[in-house]
RODO-2510 file (C-alpha; in nm, 4 decimals, decimal comma):
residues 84
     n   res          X          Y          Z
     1     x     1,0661    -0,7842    -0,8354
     2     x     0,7912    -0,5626    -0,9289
     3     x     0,4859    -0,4553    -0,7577
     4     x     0,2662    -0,2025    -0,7987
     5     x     0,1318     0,0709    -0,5237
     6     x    -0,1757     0,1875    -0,4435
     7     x    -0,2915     0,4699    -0,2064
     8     x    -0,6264     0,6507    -0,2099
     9     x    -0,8026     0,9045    -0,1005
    10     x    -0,5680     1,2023     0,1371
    11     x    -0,3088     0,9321     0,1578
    12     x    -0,2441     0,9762    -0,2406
    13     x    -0,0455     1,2965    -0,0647
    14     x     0,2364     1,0482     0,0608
    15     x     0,3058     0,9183    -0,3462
    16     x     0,5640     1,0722    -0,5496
    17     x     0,4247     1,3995    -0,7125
    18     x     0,4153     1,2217    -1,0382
    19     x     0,2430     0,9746    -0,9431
    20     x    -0,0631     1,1547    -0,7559
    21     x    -0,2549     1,2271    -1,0198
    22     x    -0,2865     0,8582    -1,0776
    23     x    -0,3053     0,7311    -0,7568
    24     x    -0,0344     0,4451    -0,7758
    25     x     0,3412     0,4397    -0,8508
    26     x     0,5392     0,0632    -0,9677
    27     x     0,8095    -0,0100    -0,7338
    28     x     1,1238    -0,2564    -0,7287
    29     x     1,1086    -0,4698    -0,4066
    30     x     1,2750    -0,7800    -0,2413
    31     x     1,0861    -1,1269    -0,3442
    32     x     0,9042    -1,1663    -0,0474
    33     x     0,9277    -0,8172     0,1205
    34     x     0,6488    -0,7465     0,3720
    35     x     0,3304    -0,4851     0,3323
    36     x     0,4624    -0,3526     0,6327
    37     x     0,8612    -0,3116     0,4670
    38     x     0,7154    -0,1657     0,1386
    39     x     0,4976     0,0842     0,3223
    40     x     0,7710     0,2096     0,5238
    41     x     0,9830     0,4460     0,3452
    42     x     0,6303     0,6211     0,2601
    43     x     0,5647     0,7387     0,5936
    44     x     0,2448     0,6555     0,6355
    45     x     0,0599     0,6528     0,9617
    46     x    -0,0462     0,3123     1,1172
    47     x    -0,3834     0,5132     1,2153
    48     x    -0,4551     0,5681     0,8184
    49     x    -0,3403     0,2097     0,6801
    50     x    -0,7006     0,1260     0,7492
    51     x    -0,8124    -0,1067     0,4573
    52     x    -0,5099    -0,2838     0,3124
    53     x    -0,5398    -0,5112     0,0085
    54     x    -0,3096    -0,7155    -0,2051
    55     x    -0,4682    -0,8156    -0,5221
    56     x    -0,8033    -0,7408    -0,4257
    57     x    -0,8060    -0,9456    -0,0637
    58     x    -0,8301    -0,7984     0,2656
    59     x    -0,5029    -0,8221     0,4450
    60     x    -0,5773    -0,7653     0,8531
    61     x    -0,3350    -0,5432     1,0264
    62     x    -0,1458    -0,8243     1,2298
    63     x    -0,0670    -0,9955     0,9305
    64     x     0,1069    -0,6497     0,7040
    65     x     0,4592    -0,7756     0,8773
    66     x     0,4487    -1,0997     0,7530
    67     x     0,3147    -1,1553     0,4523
    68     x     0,5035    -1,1845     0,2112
    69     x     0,4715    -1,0036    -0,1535
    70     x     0,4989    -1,1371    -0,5137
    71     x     0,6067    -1,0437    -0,8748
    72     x     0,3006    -0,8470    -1,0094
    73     x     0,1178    -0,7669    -0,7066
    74     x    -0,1274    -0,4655    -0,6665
    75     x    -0,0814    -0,3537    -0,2971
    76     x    -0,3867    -0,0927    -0,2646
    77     x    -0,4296     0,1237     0,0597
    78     x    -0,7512     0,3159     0,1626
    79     x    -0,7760     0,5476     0,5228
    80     x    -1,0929     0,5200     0,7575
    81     x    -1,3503     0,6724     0,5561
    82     x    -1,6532     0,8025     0,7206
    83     x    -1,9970     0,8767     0,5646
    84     x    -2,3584     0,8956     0,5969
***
């Protein structure tokens, strides 16, 4: 199935050079693969998988290894962002 990734801000650095400048790459995944299984072979840090959404809704960190993904889903990623 298809899916499409996310990742903003410094962790657009972990996406494919092509697909930087865009912020978001389409990948082929297992029906049903976890957040956490898709994220993997990106390398991205626990500490910066702060906000983590799947079609717009929040998705809390103790949930990423079990739920499940779905044809046409936009997986989006943000780090801790600080500001004032």
């Amino acid at each position: 199935m298809r899916i499409t990734l996310k990742l903003y801000a410094t962790l657009t650095d972990y996406l494919p050079p092509a697909a930087r400048a865009g912020n978001r790459t389409e990948l082929d995944v297992t029906e049903g693969a976890s957040i956490a299984a898709v994220l993997a072979p990106f390398g991205l840090p626990p500490k910066l998988t702060h906000l983590v959404l799947v079609n717009g809704v929040f998705v809390p960190r103790e949930a990423r290894d079990s739920h499940g993904l779905r044809e046409g889903d936009v997986l989006a990623v943000w780090p801790p962002i600080a500001g004032g």
